[in-house]
TIRO-2110 file (N, C-alpha, C; in Angstrom, 1 decimal):
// TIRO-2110
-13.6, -220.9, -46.1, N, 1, A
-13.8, -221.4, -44.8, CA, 1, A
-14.9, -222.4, -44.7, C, 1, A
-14.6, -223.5, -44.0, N, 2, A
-15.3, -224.7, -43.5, CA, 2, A
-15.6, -224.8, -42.5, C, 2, A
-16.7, -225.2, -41.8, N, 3, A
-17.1, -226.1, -40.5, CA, 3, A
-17.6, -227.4, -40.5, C, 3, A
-17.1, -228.5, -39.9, N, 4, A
-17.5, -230.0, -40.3, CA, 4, A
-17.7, -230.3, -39.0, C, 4, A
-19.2, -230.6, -39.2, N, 5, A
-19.4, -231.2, -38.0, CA, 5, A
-19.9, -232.4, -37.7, C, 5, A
-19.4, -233.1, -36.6, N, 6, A
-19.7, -234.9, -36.3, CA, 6, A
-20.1, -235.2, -35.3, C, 6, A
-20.6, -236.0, -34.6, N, 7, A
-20.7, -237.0, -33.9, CA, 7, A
-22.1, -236.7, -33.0, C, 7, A
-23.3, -236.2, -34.0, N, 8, A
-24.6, -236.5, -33.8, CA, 8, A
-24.6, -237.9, -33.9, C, 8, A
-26.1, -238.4, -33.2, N, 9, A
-26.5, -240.0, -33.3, CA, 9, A
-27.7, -240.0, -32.7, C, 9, A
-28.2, -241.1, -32.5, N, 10, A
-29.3, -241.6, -31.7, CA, 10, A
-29.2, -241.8, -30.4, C, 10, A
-29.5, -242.3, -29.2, N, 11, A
-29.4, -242.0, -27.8, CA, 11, A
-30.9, -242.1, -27.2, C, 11, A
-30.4, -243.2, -25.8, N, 12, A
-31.9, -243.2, -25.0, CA, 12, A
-32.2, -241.9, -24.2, C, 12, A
-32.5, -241.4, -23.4, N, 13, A
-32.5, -240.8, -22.3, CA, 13, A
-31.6, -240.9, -21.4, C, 13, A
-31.5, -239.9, -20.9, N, 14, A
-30.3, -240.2, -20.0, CA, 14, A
-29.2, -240.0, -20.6, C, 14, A
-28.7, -240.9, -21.8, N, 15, A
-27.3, -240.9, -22.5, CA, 15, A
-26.6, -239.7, -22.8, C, 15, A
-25.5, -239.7, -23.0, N, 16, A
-24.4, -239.0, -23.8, CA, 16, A
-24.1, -238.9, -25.0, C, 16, A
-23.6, -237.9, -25.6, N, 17, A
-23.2, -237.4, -27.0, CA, 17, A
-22.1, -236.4, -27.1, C, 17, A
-21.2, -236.8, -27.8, N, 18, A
-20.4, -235.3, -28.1, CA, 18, A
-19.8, -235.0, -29.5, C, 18, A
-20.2, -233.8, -29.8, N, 19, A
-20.1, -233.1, -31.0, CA, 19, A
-19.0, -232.3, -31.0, C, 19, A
-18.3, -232.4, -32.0, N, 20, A
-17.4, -232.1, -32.7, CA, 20, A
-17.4, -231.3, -34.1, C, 20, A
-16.7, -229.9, -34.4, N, 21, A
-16.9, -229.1, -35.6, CA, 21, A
-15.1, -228.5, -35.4, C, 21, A
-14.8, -228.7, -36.4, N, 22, A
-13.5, -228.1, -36.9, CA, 22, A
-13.8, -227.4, -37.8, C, 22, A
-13.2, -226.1, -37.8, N, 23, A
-13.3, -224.8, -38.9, CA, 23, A
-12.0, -225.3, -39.6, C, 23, A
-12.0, -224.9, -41.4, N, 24, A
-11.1, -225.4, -42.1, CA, 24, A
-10.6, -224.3, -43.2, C, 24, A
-9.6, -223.7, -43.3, N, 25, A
-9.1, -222.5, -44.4, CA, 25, A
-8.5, -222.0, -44.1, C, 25, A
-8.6, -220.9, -44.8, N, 26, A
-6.6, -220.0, -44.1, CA, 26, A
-7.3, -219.1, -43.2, C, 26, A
-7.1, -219.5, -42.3, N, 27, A
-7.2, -219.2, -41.0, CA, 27, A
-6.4, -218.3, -40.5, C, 27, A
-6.9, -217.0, -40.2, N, 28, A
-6.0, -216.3, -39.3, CA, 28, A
-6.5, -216.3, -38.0, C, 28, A
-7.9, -215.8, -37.6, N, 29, A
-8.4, -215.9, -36.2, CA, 29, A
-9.7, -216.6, -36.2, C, 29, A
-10.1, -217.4, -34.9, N, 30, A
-11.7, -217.3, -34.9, CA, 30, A
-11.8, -216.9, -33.6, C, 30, A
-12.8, -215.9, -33.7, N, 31, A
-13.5, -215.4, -32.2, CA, 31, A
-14.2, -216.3, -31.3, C, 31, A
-15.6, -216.2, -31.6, N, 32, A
-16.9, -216.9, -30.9, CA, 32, A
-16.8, -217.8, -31.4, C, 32, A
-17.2, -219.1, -31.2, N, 33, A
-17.6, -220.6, -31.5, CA, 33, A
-18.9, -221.1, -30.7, C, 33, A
-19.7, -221.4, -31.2, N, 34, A
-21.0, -222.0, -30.7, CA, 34, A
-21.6, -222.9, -31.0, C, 34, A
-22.6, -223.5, -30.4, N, 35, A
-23.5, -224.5, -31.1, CA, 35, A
-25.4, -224.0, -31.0, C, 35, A
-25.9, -224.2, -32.1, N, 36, A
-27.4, -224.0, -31.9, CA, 36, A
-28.0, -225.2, -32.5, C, 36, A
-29.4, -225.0, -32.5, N, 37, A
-30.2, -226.5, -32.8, CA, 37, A
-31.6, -225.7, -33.0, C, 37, A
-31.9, -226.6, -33.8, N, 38, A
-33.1, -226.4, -34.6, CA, 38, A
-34.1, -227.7, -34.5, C, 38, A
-35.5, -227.8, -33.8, N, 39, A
-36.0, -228.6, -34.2, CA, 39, A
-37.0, -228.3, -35.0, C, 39, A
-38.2, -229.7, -35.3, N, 40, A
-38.9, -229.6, -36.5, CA, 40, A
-40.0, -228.7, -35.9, C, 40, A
-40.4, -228.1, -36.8, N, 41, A
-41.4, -226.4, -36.8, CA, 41, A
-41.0, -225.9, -35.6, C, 41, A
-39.7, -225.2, -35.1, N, 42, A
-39.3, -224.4, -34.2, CA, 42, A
-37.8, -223.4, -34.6, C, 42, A
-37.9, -222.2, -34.1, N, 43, A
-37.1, -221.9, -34.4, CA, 43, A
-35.2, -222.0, -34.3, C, 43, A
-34.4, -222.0, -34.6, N, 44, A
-32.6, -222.1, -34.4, CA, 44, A
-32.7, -221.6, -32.9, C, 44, A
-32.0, -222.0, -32.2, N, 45, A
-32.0, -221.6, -30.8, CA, 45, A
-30.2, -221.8, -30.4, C, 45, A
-29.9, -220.8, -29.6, N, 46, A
-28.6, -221.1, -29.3, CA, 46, A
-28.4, -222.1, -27.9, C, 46, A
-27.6, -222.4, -28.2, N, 47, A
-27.3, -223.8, -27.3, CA, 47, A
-26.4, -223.6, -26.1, C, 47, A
-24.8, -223.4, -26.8, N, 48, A
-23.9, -223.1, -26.1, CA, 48, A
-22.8, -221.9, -27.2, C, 48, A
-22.1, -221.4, -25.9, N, 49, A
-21.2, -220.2, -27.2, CA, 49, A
-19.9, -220.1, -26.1, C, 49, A
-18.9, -220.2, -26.6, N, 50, A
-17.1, -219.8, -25.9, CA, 50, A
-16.9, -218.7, -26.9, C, 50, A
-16.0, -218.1, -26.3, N, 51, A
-15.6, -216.9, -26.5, CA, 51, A
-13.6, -217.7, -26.6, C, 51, A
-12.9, -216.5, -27.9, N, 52, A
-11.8, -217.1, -28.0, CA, 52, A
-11.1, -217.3, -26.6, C, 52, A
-11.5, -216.9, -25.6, N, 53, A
-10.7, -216.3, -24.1, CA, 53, A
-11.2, -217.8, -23.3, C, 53, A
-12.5, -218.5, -23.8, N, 54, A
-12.4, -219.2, -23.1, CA, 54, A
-13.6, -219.6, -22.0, C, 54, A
-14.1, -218.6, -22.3, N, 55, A
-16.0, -217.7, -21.4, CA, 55, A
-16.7, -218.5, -22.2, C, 55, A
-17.6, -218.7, -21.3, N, 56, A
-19.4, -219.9, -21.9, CA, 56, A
-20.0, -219.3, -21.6, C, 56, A
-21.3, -219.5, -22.0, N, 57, A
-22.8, -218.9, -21.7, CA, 57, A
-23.1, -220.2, -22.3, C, 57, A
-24.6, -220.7, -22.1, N, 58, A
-25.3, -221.5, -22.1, CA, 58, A
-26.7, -221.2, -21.9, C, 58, A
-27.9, -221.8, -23.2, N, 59, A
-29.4, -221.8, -22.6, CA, 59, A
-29.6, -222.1, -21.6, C, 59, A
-30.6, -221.6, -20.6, N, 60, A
-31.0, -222.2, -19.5, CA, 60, A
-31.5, -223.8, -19.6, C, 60, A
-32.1, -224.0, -20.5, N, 61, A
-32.3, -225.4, -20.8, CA, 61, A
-31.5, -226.5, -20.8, C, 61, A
-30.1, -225.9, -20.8, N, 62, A
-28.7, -227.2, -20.9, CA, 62, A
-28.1, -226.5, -20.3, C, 62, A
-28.3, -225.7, -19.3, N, 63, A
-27.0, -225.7, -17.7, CA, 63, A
-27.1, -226.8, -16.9, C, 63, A
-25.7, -227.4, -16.9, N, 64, A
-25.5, -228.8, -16.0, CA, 64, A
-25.8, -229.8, -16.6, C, 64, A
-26.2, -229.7, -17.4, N, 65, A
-25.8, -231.0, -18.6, CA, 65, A
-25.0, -231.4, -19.6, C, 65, A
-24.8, -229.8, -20.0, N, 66, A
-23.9, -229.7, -21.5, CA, 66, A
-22.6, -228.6, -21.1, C, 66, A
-21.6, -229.3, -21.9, N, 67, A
-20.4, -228.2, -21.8, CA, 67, A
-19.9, -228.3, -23.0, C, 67, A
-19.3, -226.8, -23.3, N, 68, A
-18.5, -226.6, -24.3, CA, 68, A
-17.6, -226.2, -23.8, C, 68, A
-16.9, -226.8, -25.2, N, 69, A
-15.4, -226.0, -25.3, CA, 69, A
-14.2, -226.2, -26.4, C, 69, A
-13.3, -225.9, -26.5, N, 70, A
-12.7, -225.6, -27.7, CA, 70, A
-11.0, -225.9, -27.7, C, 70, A
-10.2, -226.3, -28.6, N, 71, A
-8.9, -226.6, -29.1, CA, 71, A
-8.4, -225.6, -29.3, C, 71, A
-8.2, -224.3, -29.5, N, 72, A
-7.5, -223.1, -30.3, CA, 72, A
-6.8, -223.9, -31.4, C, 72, A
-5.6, -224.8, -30.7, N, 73, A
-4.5, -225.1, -31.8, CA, 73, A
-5.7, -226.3, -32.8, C, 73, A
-6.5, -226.6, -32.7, N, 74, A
-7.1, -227.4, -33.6, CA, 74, A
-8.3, -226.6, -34.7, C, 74, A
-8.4, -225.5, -33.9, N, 75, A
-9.4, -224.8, -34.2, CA, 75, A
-11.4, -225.5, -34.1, C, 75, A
-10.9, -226.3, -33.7, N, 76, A
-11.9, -226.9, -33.1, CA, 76, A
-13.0, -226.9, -32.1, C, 76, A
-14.2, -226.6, -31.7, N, 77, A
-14.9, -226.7, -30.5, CA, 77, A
-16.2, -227.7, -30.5, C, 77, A
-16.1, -228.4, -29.3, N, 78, A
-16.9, -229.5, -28.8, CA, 78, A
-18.2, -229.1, -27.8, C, 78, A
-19.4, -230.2, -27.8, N, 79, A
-20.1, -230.1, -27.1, CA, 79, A
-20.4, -231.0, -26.4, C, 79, A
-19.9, -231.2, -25.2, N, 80, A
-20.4, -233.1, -24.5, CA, 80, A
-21.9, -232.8, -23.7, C, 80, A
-22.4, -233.6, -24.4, N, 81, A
-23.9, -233.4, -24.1, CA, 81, A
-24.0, -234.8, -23.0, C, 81, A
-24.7, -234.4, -21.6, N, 82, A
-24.8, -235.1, -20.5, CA, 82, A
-26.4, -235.4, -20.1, C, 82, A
-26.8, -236.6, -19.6, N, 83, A
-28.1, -236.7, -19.2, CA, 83, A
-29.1, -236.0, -20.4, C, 83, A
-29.1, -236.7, -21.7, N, 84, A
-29.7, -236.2, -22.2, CA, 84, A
-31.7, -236.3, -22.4, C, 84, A
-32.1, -235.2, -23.2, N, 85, A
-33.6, -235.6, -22.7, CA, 85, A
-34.4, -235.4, -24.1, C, 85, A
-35.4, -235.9, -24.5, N, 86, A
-36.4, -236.1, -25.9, CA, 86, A
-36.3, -234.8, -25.9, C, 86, A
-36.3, -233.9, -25.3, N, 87, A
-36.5, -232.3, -26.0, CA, 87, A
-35.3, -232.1, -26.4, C, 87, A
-34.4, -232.4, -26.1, N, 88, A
-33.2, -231.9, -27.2, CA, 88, A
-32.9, -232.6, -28.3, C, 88, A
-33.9, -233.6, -28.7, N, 89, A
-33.9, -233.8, -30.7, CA, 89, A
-34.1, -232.5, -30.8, C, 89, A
-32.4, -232.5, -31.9, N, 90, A
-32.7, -231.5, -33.0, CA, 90, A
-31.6, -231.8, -33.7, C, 90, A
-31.5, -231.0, -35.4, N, 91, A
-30.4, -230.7, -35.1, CA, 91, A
-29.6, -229.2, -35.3, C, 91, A
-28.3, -230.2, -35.1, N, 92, A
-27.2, -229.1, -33.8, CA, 92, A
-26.1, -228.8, -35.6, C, 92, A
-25.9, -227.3, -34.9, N, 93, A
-25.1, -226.4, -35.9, CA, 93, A
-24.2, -225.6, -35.1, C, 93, A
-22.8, -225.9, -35.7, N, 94, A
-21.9, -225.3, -34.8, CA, 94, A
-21.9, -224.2, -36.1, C, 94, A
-21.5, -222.9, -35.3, N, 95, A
-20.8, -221.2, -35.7, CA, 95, A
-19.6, -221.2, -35.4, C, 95, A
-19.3, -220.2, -36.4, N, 96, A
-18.3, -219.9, -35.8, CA, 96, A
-17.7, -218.1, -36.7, C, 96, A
-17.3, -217.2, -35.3, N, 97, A
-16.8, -216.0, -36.4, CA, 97, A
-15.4, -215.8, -36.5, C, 97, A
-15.1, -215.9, -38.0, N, 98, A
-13.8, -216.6, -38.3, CA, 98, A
-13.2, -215.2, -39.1, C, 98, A
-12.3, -214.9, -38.9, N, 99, A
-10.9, -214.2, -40.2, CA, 99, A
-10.1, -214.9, -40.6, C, 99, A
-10.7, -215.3, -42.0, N, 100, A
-9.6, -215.9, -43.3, CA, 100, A
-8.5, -214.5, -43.4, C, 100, A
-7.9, -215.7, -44.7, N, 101, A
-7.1, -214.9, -45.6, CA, 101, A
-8.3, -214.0, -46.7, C, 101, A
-9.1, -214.4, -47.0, N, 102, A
-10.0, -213.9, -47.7, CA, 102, A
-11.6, -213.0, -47.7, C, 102, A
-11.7, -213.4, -45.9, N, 103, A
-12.8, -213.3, -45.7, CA, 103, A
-13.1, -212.8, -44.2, C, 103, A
-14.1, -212.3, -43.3, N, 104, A
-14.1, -212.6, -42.4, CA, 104, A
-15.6, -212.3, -42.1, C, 104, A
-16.6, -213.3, -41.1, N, 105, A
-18.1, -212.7, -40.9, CA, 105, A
-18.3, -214.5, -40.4, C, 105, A
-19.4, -214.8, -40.2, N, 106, A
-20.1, -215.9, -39.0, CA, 106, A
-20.2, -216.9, -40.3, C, 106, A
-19.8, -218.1, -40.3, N, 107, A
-19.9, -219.1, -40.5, CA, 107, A
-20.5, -220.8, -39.7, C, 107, A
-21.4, -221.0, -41.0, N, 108, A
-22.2, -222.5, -40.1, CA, 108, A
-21.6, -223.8, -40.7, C, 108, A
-21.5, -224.2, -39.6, N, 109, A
-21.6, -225.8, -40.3, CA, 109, A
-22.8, -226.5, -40.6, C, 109, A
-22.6, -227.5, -41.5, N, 110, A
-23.3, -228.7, -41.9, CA, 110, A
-24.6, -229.2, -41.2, C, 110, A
-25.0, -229.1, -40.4, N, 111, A
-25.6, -229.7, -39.4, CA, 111, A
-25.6, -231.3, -38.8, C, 111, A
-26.0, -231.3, -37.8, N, 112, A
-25.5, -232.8, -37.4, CA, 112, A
-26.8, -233.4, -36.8, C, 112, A
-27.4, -234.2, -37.0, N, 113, A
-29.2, -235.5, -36.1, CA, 113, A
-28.3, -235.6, -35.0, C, 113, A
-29.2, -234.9, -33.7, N, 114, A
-29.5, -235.5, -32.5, CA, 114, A
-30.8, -236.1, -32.0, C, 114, A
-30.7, -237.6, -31.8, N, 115, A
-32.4, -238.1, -31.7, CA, 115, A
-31.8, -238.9, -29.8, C, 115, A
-32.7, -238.1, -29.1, N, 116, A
-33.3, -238.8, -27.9, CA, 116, A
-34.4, -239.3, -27.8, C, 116, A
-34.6, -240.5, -27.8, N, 117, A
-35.9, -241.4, -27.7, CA, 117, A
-35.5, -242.3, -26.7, C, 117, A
-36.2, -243.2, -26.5, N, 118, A
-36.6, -244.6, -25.8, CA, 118, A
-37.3, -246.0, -26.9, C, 118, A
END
């Protein structure tokens, strides 16, 4: 099992971003899908999380800014990040808990640079 994740970048304030992670292998199910972020000397923190039904939860820190959500048939889930702000450099790690053909238990992706500056 794979998670690839894309479309971190750079960004003023204010701006937009949306991240993208597709899980990849013999796939039978994935449940949860999420995103967390880590910045420098601070702990992983969870960001946003869907459930396979479709349900979010979100940090209080990115309600009304940020939405997830997810493809089933792609197996894919997204984060469009709105009005963004210098506290959210970090970077962002999508999860996901996945049943292979081989396997099944919480898988990360790659991580992805989110930089809000001016």
């Amino acid at each position: 099992v794979q998670l690839q994740a894309s479309g971190g970048g750079s960004v003023q304030p204010g701006g937009s971003l949306r991240l993208s992670c597709a899980a990849a292998g013999r796939l039978l199910s994935i449940n949860d899908m999420g995103w967390y972020r880590q910045a420098p000397g601070r702990q992983r923190e969870l960001v946003a999380r869907i459930t396979s039904g479709g349900s979010t939860n979100y940090a209080d820190s990115v309600k009304g800014r940020f939405i997830i959500s997810r493809d089933n048939a792609k197996n894919t889930v997204y984060l469009q990040m709105n009005s963004l702000e210098p506290e959210d450099t970090a970077v962002y790690y999508c999860k996901a808990q996945v049943v292979s053909v081989f396997s099944s238990g919480n898988y990360w992706g790659q991580g992805t640079q989110v930089t809000v500056s001016s």
